[in-house]
N, C-alpha and C positions, 0 to 999 in steps of 0.2 A: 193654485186651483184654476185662475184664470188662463194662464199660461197652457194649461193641460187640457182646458175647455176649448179655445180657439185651436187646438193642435188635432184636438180631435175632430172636430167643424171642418176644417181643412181638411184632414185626411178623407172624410165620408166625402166630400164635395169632390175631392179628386177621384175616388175610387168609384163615385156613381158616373161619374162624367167620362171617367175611362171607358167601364161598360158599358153606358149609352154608345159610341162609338165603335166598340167591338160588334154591339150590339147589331148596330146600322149595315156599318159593311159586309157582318155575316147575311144578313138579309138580302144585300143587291151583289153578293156571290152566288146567294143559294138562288136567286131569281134569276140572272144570267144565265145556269145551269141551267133550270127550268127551259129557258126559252131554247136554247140550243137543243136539247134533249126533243122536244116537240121537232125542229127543224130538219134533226138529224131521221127520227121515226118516220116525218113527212117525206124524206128525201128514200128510205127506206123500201117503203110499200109498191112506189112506182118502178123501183130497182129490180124488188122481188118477181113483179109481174112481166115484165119487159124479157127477164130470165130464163123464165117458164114458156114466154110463146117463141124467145128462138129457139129452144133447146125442142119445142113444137115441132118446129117451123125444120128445124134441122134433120130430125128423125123422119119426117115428111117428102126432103130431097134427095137423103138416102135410100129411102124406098124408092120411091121415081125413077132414080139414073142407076139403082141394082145396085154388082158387083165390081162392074163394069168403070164404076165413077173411080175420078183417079185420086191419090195421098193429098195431093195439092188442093186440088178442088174443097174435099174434106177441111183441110186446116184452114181455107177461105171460109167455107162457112161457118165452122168454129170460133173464129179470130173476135167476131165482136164479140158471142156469149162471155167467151174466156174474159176478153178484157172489161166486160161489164161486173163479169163474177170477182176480179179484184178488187173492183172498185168497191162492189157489196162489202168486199171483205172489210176493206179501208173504213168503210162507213162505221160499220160492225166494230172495229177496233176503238175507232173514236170512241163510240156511245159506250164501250165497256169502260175506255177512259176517264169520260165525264161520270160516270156510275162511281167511278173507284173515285173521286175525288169528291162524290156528293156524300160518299163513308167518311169521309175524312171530316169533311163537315161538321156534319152531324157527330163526330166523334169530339172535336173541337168545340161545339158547342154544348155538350155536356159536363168539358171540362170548365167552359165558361159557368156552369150550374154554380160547379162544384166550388170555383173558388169564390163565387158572390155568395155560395150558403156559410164558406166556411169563413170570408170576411164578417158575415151577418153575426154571426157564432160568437167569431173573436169584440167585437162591436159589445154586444151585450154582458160579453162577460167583461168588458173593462168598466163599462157600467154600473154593473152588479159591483164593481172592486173597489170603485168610487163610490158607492153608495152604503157599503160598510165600512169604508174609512174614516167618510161623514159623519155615519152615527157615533160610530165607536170613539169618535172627537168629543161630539156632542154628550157622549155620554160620561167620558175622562172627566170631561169639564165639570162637572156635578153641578152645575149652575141650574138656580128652580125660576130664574127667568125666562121665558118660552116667548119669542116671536113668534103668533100665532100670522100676522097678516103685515105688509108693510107695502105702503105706495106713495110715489112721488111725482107730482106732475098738477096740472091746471085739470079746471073743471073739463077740458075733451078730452086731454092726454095724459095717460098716467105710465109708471113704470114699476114695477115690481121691484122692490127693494129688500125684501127679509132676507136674502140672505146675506146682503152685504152689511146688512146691519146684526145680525147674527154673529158675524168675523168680530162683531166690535164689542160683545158679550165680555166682561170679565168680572167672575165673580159669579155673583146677583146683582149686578149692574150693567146699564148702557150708558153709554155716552159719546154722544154725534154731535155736527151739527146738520141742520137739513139744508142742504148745499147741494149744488151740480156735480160738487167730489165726490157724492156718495155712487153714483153710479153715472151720470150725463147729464144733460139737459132736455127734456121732453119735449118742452115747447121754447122755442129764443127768442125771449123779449119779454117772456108774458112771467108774473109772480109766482112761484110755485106754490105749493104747500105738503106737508106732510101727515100722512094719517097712520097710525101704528096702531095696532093689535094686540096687545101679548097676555102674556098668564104669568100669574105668579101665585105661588101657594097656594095653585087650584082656583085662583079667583082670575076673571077672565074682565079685562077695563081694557080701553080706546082714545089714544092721548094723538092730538092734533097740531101741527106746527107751522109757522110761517116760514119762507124761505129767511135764511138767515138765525132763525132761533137755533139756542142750544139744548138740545134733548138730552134729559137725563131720566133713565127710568130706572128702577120705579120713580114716580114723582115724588120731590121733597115737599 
């Protein structure tokens, strides 16, 4: 049971610590995006207008010099609109690239949803599976000794002991001793003691021990 407790500790510690870092870098991608998207539109606007007064500007010196103006001349004035219009285009293609890849993202991080709801899922039903193996132990046992409360430790520091003294149920009996075996040391150096809880045959008592005593309940 302990073996299966620490296994599970470990898994959730790795599986949240995965995601946090999934987490992060999807964050300073989709903000990277962000910022270029801005640079790109800024770069944009100025492109658009620059476009529009030579194509002005162009229509303007065709009328001036008439018929009369020659092919050459024409492709001279032309020459910058055109190579600025590719450049638009250039730009234009980027910002549909960083779009398509901010899809992706966002696609990416819904798959991120999906497998932390469906770890979360899987989490609690091993819990749940653990928690009727327990009882259904508890309840094979037919044992009418009940460890209602169990703590070990000095008067600042205590630790939770019923279940491990629960493992040590046989019968209608316990029998420990109250020792750092049972689960650790709370505090090191200082004297422990022990205080138990339990129920038996409906009747609800509270037996007290020093480090080193032997605990037998019910008491003789």
């Amino acid at each position: 049971m302990r073996t299966t407790s620490a296994t599970l500790n470990i898994t959730c510690i790795l599986s949240a610590a995965g995601l946090a870092i999934w987490v992060a870098v999807e964050r300073q991608a989709r903000f990277q995006l962000d910022q270029e998207n801005k640079t790109l539109l800024q770069q944009l606007s100025p492109m658009d207008e620059l476009l529009a007064e030579n194509q002005r500007l162009s229509n303007l010196v065709a009328q001036a010099n008439g018929p009369q103006t020659g092919r050459n001349e024409q492709l001279k004035a032309l020459s910058v609109p055109d190579e600025r219009a590719k450049e638009l285009i250039r730009l234009r293609g980027e910002v549909e690239s960083l779009r398509q890849q901010a899809k992706e993202i966002e696609t990416l991080r819904e798959d991120t949803r999906q497998v932390r709801a469906a770890r979360e899922d899987n989490l609690k039903t091993q819990k749940a599976g653990q928690a009727t193996i327990s009882n259904s132990g508890l309840a094979s046992n037919g044992s009418q000794l009940e460890i209602v409360k169990a703590e070990y430790g000095t008067d600042r520091t205590n630790m939770d002991v019923a279940a491990e003294l629960r493992e040590r149920i046989r019968g209608d009996e316990l029998k420990a001793v109250a020792s750092n075996n049972i689960k650790g040391d709370p505090e090191f150096g200082q004297v422990k003691h022990l205080t138990v809880v339990y129920r038996l045959a409906g009747v609800t008592r509270t037996n007290e021990f020093r480090e080193g005593d032997l605990v037998i309940l019910p008491g003789q």
